[in-house]
VOGU-3710 file (C-alpha; in Angstrom, 3 decimals, decimal comma):
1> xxxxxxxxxx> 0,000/0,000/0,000  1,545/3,586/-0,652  2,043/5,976/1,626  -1,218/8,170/0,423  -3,131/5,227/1,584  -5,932/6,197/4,418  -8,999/4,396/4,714  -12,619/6,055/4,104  -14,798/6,336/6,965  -18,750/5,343/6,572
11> xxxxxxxxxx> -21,567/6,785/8,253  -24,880/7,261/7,437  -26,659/9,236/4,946  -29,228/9,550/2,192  -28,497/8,042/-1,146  -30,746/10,354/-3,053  -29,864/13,779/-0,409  -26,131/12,923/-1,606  -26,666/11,785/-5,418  -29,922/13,956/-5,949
21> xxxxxxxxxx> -30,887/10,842/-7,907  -34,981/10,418/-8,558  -36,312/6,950/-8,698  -34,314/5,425/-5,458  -35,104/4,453/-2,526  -36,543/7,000/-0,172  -36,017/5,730/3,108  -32,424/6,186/4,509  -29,842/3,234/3,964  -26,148/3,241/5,127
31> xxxxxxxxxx> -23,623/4,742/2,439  -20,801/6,290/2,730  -19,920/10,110/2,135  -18,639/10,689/-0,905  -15,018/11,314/-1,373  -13,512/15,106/-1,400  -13,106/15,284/-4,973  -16,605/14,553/-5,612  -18,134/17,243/-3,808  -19,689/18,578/-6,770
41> xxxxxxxxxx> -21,234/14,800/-8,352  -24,577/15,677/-8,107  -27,599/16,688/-9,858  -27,558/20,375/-8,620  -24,603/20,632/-9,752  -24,350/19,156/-12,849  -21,993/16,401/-11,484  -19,416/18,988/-11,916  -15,462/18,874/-10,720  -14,743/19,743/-7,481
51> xxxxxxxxxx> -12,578/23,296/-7,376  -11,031/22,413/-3,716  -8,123/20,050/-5,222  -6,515/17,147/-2,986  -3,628/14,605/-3,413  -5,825/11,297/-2,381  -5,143/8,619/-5,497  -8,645/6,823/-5,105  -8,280/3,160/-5,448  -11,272/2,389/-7,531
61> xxxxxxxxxx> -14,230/4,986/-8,824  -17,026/5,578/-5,952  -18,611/1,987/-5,950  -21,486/2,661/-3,829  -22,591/5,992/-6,228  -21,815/3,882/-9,622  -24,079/0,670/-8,655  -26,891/3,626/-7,953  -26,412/5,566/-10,612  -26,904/1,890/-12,926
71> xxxxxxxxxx> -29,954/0,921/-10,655  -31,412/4,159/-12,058  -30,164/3,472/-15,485  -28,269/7,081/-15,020  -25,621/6,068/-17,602  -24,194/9,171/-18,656  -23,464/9,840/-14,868  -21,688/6,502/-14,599  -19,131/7,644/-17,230  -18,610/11,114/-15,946
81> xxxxxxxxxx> -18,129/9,527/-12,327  -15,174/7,435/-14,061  -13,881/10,627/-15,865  -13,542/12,174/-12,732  -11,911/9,925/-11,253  -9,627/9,696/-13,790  -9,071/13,763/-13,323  -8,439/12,929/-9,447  -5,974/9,861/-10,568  -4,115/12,204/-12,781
91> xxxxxxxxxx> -3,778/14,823/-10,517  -2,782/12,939/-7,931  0,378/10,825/-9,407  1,641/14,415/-10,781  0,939/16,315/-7,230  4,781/17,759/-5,957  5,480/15,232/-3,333  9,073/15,147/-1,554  11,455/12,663/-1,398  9,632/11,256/2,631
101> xxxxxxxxxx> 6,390/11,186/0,269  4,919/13,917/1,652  2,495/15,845/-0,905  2,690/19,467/-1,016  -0,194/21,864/0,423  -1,043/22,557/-2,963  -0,301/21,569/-6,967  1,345/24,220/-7,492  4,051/24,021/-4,801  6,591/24,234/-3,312
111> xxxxxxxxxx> 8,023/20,885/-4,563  6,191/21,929/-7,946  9,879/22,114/-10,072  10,709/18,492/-10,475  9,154/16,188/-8,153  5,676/15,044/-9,105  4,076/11,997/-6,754  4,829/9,307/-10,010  9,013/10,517/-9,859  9,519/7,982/-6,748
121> xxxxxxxxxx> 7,718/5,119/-8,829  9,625/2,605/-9,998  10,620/2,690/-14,005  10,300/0,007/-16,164  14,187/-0,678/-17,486  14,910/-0,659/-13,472  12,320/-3,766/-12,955  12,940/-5,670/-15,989  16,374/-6,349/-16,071  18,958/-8,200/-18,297
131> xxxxxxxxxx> 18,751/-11,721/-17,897  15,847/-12,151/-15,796  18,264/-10,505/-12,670  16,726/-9,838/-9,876  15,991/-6,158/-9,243  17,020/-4,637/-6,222  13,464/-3,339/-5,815  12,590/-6,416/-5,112  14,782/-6,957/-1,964  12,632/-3,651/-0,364
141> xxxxxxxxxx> 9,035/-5,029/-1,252  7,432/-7,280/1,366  4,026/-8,232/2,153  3,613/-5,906/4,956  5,880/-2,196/3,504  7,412/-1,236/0,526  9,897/1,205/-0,058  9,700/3,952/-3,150  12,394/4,461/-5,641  14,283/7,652/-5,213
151> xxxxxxxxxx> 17,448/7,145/-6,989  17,760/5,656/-10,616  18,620/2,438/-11,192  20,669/3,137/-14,631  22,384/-0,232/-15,092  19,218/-1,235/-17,501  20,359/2,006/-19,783  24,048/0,342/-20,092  23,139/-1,731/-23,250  25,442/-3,542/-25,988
161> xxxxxxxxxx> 25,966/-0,624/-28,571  24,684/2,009/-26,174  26,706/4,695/-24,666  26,641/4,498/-20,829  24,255/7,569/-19,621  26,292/9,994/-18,372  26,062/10,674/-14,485  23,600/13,767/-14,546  21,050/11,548/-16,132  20,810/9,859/-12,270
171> xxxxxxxxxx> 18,821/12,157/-10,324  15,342/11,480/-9,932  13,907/14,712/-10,634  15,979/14,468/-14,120  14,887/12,426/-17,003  16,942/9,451/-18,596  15,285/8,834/-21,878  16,301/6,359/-25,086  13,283/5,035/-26,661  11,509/6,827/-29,288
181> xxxxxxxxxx> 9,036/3,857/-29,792  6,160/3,797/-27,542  6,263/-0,908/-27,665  9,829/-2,307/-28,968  12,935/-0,482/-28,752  14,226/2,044/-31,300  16,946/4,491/-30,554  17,107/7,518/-32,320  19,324/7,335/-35,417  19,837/3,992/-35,313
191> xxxxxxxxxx> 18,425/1,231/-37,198  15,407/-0,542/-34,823  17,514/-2,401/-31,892  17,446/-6,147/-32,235  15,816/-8,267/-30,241  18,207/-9,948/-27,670  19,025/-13,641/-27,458  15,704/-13,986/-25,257  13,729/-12,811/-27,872  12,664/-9,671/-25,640
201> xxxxxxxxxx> 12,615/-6,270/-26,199  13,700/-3,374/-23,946  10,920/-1,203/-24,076  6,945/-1,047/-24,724  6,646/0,885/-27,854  4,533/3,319/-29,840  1,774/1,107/-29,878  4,105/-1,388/-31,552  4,969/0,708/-34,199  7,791/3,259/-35,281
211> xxxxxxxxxx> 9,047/6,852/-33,743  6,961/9,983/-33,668  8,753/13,164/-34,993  7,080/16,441/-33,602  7,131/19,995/-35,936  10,358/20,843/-35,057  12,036/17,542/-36,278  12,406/16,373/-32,601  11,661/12,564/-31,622  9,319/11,894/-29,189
221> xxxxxxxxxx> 10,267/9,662/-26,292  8,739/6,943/-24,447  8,822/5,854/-20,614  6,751/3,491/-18,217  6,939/3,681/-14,750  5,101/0,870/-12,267  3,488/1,900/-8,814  4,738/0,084/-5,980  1,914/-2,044/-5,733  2,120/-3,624/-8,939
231> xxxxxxxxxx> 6,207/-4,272/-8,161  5,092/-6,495/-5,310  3,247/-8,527/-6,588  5,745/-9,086/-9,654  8,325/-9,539/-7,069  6,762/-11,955/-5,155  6,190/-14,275/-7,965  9,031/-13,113/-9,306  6,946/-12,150/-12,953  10,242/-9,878/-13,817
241> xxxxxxxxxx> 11,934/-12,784/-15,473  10,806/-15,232/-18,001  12,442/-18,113/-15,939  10,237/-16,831/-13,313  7,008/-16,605/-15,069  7,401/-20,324/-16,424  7,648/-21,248/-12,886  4,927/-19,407/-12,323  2,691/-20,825/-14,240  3,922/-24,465/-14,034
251> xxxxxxxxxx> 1,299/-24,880/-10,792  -2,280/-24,570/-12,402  -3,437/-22,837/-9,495  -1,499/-20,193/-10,635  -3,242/-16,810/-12,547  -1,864/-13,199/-13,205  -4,022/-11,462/-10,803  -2,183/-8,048/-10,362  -3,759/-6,598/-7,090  -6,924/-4,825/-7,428
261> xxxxxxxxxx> -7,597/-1,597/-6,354  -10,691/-0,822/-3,260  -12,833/2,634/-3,724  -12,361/2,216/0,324  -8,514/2,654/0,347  -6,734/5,512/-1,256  -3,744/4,483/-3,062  -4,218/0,590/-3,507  -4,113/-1,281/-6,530  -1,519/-1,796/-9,267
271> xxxxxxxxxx> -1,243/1,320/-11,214  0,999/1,304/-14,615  1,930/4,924/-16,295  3,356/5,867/-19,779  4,902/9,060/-20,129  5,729/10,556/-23,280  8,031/13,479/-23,873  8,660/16,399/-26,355  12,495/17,963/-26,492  11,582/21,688/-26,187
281> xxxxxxxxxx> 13,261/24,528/-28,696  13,716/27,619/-26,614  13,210/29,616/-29,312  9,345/27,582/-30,670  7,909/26,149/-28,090  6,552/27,606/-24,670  7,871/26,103/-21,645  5,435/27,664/-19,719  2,871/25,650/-21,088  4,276/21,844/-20,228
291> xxxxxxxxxx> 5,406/19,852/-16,950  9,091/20,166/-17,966  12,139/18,456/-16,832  16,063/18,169/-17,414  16,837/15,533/-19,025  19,697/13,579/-20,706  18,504/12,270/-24,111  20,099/9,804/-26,843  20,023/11,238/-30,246  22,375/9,946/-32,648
301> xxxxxxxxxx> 23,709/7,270/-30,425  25,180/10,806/-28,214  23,655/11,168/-24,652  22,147/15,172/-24,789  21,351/17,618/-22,121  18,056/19,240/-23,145  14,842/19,884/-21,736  11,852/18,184/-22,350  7,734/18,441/-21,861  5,113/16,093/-20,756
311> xxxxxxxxxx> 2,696/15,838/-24,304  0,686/12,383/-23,054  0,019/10,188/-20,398  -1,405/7,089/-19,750  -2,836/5,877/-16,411  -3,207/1,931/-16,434  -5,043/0,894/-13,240  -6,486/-2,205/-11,784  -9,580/-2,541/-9,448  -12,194/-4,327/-7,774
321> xxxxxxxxxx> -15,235/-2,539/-10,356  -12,791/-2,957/-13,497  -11,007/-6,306/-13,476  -10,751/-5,047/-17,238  -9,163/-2,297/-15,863  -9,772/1,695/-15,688  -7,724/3,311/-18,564  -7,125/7,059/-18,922  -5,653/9,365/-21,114  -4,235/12,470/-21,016
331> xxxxxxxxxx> -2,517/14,768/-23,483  -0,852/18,587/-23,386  -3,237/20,363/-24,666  -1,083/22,234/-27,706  -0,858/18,708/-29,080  -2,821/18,926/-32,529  -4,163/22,562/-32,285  -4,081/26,412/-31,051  -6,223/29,584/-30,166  -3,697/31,838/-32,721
341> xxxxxxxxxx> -5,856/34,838/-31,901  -5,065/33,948/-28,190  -1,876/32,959/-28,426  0,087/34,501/-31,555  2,477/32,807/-32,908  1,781/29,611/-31,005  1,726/26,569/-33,392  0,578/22,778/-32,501  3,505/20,448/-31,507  2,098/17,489/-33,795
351> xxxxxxxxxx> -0,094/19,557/-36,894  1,184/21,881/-39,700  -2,290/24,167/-40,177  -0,557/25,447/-42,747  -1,090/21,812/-44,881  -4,157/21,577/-45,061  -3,406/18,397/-47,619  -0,494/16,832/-46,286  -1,086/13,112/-45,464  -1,974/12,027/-41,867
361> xxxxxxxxxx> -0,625/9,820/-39,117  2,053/8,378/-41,923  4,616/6,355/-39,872  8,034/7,957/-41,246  10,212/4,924/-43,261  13,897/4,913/-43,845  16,453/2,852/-42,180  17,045/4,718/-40,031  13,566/6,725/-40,314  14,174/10,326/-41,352
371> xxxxxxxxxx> 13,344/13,235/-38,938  10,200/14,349/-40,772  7,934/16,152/-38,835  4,196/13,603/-38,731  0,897/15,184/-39,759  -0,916/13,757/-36,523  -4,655/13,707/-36,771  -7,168/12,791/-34,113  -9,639/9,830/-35,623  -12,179/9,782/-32,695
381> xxxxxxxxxx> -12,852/13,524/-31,035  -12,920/14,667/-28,022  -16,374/14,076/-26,911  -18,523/17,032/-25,958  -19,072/16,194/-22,053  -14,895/15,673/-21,914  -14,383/19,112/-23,234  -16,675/20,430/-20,669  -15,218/19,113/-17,491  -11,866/19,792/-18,865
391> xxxxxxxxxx> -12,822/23,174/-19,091  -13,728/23,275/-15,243  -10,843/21,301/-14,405  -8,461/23,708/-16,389  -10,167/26,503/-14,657  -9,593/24,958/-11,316  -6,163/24,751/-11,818  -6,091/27,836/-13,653  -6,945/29,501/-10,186  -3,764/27,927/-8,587
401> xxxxxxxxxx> -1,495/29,011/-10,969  -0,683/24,861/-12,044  0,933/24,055/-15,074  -1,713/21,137/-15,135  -3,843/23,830/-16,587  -2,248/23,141/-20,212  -3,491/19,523/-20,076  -6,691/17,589/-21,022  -8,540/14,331/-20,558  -9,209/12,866/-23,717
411> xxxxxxxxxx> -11,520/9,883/-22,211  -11,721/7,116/-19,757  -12,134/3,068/-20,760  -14,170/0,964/-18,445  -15,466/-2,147/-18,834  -19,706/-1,851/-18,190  -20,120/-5,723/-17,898  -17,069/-7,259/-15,967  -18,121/-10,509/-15,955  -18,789/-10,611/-19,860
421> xxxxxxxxxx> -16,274/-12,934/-21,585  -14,515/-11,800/-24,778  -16,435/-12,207/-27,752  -14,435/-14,954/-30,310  -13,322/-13,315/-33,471  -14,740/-13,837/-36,911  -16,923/-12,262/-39,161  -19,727/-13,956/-37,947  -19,249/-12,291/-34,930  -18,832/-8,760/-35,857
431> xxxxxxxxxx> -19,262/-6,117/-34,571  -18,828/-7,574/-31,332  -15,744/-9,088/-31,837  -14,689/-5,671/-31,966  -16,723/-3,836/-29,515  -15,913/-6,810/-26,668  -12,856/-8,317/-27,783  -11,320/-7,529/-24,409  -14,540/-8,942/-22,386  -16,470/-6,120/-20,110
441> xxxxxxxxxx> -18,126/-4,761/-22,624  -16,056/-1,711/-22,217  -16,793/1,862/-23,188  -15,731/3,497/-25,488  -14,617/0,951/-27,677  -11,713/2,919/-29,267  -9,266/5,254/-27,049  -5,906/6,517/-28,138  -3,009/8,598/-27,470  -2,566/10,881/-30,210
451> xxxxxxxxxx> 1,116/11,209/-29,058  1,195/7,220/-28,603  -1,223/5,186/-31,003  -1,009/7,772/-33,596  -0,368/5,021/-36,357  -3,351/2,789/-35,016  -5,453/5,745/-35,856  -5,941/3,839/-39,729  -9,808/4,838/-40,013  -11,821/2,383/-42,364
461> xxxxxxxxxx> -9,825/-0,784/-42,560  -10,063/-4,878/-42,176  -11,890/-5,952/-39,364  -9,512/-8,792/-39,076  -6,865/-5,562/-37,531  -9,390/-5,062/-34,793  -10,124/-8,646/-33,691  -8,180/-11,216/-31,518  -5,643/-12,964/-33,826  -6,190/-11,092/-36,804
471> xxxxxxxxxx> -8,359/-13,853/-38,895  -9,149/-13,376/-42,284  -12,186/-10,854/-42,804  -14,304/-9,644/-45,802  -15,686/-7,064/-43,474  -14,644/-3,526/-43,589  -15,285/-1,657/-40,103  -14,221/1,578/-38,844  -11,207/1,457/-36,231  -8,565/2,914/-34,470
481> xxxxxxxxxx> -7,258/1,255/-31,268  -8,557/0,355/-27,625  -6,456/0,279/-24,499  -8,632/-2,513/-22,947  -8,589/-4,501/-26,056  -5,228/-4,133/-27,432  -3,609/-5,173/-23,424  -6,189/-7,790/-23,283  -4,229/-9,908/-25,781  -0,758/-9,531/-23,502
491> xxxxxxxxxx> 0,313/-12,657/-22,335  2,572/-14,852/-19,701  5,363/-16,982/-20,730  3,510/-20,583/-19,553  6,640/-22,845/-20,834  9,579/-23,276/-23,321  12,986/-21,852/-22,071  13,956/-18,204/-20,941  15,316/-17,989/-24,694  12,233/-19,415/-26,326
501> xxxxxxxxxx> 9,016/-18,894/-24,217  6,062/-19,946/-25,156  2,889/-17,131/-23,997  -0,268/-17,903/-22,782  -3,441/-16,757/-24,598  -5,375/-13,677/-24,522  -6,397/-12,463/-20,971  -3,203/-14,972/-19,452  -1,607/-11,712/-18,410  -3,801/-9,634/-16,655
511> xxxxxxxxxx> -3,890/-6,726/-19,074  -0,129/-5,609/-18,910  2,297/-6,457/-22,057  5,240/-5,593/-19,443  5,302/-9,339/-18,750  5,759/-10,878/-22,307  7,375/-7,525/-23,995  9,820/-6,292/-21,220  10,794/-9,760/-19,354  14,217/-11,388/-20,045
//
């Protein structure tokens, strides 16, 4: 459990008093009050976000509001309730928190600079280590504490054919960063990395696919970072290795079950984030306007001191409502367009409005890919009711002077039907074999990162690209990617050798692709 756990007290109340639902029961029940950051979920109020910000990272959404807001068929309330949470979630893992864990009195300060709540999680190349080693996370996680990372573990960044990262690249409030793929490894300037004698690869990727150049000709890089929840448990059954997993799953008894997050307990659950980072031009882009760090950056096979902004962000997290679960997705809100009458002179960090007809989310080729600026183009808007609570968060956070202002949701996946199996691909099956591939039923079916799926974004295509497997299909559907969907098919190396595992089936690995893309 992290340190922002603290448990939720329950006394009674009235359901409908709190909700100002119509249609429940009148009499009063037990329920518990509803979190800080919901003060404003209710009718009056338009189920609006809550102004007075706090650090709590809720565990799961409100459980006891969602099953009444379904009872009353209150849909639309249901998915607001998640995108709220998913404001809360993102607000908290980027509060300024020092090095003890303590969270600053407010967002914006005074540990504001460089130390947001996700900079003592643990990063990915620090748990997944050459050779299946053991990390030395591991020999700090126990069943009953865990200790946060607040040094960096750079031994993963000394790789055959890499220069070692030069010492500045170690603090924790700086940023290490190689990978300009957001699912396999591919350094800048270089041809795509090889796959190493395990048949692993270093990184998780853009969406499996190749780097994303920004308007100035800068690549985009990639990292993932792991919450110290999820690092117990894949220390405990030692999940960091492929040996390990084998073992694993050689007893029958055994399943993936990362730890689920409780709407009781603040900060429980495994949480997973990817980060994705823009190197900033002093003289085009705005600093002012992005979470920014230091960091040390490989371009050209030469380590680079440079700074860089947060553009996206993805919040992975597991819980007790959504075994499927809760994704949410965040990007800076310059991404793909500007208010020029606003802000003159202030251009979009992934879109030329100045070509109109140049092509859109074309994946740049070349060996090694050339440093052309990508056309990026949103598939799937916004939709309306996002826009509108992003509005009152921004304003929120507008009043405290938080860089967090210059960000936006884009949408929350959830799965509406947990216990729903996936549906089996084929034509025969369509257009659920789209819409529930993952099981859950979840909603919406697509969700991408413009600044991390942008090459999934493909519009009208095959079916077969959108269904488990990939069988043949004479069916054309509309599609760009889904988080739940796309993780569902991650698996867990069941058996073979560390150097030629063979991975379990869709659902085997509870959602993460850590396990069979990272794992040595």
């Amino acid at each position: 459990m992290t340190v922002l756990s603290s448990k939720i007290h329950v006394f009674t109340v009235t359901a409908v008093a709190v909700l100002g639902l119509t249609g429940l029961a009148k009499a009063q029940t037990p329920t518990p009050p509803l979190p800080p950051y919901l003060g404003n979920f209710n009718a009056a109020k338009g189920w609006g976000f809550e102004p007075k910000l706090t650090s709590d990272l809720p565990g799961d959404v409100f459980v006891p509001t969602k099953e009444a807001l379904e009872k009353n068929s209150q849909f639309p309330q249901v998915q607001r309730l998640f995108d709220l949470w998913s404001w809360q979630a993102f607000l908290a893992v980027n509060w300024p928190t020092n090095n003890a864990g303590q969270p600053a009195a407010s967002i914006a300060g005074p540990y504001a600079g460089n130390n947001p709540a996700w900079s003592r999680w643990h990063e990915s190349n620090g748990i997944f280590l050459p050779n299946g080693a053991t990390p030395p996370a591991c020999t700090t996680q126990t069943a009953a504490a865990a200790t946060f990372a607040t040094e960096r573990n750079l031994a993963a960044f000394s790789k055959p054919g890499l220069p070692a990262p030069p010492p500045a690249a170690a603090a924790k409030t700086g940023r290490a960063l190689f990978n300009v793929s957001a699912v396999g490894e591919l350094v800048h300037g270089r041809t795509p990395v090889k796959r190493l004698a395990s048949g692993r690869v270093s990184e998780i990727d853009q969406a499996f696919s190749g780097p994303l150049f920004d308007q100035n000709g800068n690549p985009t890089f990639y990292e993932i970072l792991l919450d110290n929840n999820e690092v117990g448990y894949l220390c405990a059954n030692k999940l960091y290795s492929i040996a390990g997993q084998i073992a694993f799953s050689s007893n029958p008894a055994n399943k993936v079950q990362f730890p689920p997050g409780q709407w009781q307990t603040n900060g429980s659950g495994a949480f997973e984030l990817k980060l994705a980072w823009k190197v900033l031009d002093p003289k085009k882009d705005k600093a002012e306007r992005f979470f920014h760090q230091p960091a040390q950056v490989l371009i050209n096979n030469q380590w680079v001191s440079t700074e860089v902004g947060l553009v996206g962000m993805h919040i992975a997290h597991k819980s007790q409502s959504s075994p499927q679960w809760i994704w949410s997705t965040f990007e800076q809100i310059d991404n793909l367009a500007t208010d020029q009458v606003a802000n003159p002179g202030l251009n979009p960090n992934y879109f030329n409005a100045g070509c109109p007809t140049c092509l859109v989310n074309i994946q740049p080729t070349g060996t090694p890919p050339a440093n052309t600026p990508v056309q990026v183009l949103r598939m799937v808007p916004i939709p309306p009711d996002k826009e509108a609570l992003n509005r009152e968060a921004q304003s929120a956070l507008r009043a405290q002077n938080s860089v967090w202002q210059y960000y936006q949701l884009i949408d929350t996946q959830w799965p509406t039907n947990p216990s729903s199996p996936p549906t089996p691909p084929g034509d025969a099956n369509l257009p659920q074999s789209i819409n529930n591939k993952s099981g859950g039923q979840p909603t919406p079916v697509y969700l991408t990162n413009a600044t991390m799926e942008t090459y999934f974004q493909a519009g009208n295509q095959s079916a077969s690209n959108l269904e488990e497997g990939n069988p043949p299909s004479t069916v054309q559907a509309f599609g760009t990617e889904s988080c739940t969907g796309c993780h569902s098919s991650a698996g867990v190396a069941q058996s073979g050798t560390p150097t030629n595992p063979v991975f379990g089936k869709q659902l085997s690995g509870d959602f993460s692709w850590l396990l069979q893309m990272k794992a040595q």
